[in-house]
N, C-alpha and C positions, 0 to 999 in steps of 0.2 A: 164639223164633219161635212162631207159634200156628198151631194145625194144627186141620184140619177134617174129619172121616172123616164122610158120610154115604150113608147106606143108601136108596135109591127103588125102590120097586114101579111100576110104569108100567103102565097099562090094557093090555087087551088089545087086541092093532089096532091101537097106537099109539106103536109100537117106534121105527120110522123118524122118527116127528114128533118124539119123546122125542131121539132122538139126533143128528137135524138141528140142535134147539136148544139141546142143552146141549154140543154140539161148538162153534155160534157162541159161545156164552157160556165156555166156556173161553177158544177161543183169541183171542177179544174180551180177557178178563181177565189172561193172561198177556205178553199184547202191550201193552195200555194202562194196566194199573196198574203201577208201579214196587214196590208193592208184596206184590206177586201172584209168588209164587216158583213155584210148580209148581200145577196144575189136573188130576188126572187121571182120569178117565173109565175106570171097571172093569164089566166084563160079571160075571157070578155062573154060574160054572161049572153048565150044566144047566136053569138057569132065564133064557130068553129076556126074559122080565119084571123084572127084578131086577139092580142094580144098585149099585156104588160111588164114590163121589167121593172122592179123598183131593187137599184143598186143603192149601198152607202158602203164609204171610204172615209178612213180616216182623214182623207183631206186630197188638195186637188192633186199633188204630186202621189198620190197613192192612185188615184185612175191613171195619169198620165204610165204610169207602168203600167198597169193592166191592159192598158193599152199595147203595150212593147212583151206584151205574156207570148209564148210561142202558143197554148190553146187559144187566145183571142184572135192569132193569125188563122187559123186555123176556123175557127167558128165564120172569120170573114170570107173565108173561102166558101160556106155553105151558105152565107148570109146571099150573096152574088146569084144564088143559083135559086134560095127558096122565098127570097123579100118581093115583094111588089111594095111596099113604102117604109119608112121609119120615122119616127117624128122623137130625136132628142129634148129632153126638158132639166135643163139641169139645175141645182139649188145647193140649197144648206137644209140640213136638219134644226130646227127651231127648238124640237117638244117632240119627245117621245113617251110613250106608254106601251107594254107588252105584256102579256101570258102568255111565253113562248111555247110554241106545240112544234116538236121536230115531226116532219114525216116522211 
């Protein structure tokens, strides 16, 4: 599986726009891509600004679409307007363990 951890800084002021649209763009991508396993959206304990995404796909041709999603076009459009940095880290899933909690 190919997994996705990244890191965004978000302007200041611009918290709510930053989280409006990459909530759309998640739950867009976990709903419409088949290959879109998990999408999650992590706050940075202490910094209001700061942020992580931890994405996994069934494999790399499974982002390479998500990439080509029309929400992703779309989320880039607000990414342009609300990012001051992003730092991609990409992998493989090794080992996992869950007690999943929907919320």
């Amino acid at each position: 599986m190919f997994s996705l951890v990244v890191q965004m800084q978000v302007r200041p002021g611009r918290r709510e726009e930053f989280l409006a649209g990459i909530s759309a763009n998640a739950e867009a991508s976990v709903r419409d891509e088949p290959g879109c396993l998990r999408f999650d959206v992590c706050a940075v304990e202490g910094e209001d600004h700061r942020f992580l995404l931890y994405e996994l796909y069934a494999d790399a041709e499974a982002f390479e679409a998500h990439k080509r999603a029309p929400h992703f076009a779309q989320w880039r459009t607000i990414a342009a307007e609300v990012l001051e940095g992003q730092v991609n880290t990409p992998g493989s899933l090794l080992v996992s363990h869950s007690a999943e909690v929907s919320r």
